[in-house]
C-alpha positions as a printed Julia matrix, in Angstrom:
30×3 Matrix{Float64}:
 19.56  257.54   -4.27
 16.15  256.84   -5.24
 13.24  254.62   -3.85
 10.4   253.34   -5.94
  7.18  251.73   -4.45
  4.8   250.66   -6.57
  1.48  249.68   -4.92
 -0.94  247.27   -7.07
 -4.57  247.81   -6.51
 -7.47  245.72   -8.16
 -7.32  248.56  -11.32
 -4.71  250.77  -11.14
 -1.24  251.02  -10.2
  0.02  253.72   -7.75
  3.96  254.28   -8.07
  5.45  256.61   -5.87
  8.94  258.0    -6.07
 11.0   259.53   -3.45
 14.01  261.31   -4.1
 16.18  262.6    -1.21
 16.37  266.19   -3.49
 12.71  266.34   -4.18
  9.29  266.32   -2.47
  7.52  262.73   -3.33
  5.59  263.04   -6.66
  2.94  260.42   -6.7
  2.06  259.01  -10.09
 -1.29  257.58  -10.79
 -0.86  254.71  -13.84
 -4.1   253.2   -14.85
């Protein structure tokens, strides 16, 4: 099961993805 949050800032979008079998790998999307 995986759970995606994807914050919105005024330039970039920060989505972070948690998996129960791995650490949380944030991912920085400009």
């Amino acid at each position: 099961q995986w759970e995606h949050t994807i914050l919105v800032t005024q330039n970039s979008y920060e989505v972070l993805t948690v998996s129960d079998k791995s650490p949380p790998p944030p991912a920085f999307v400009n």
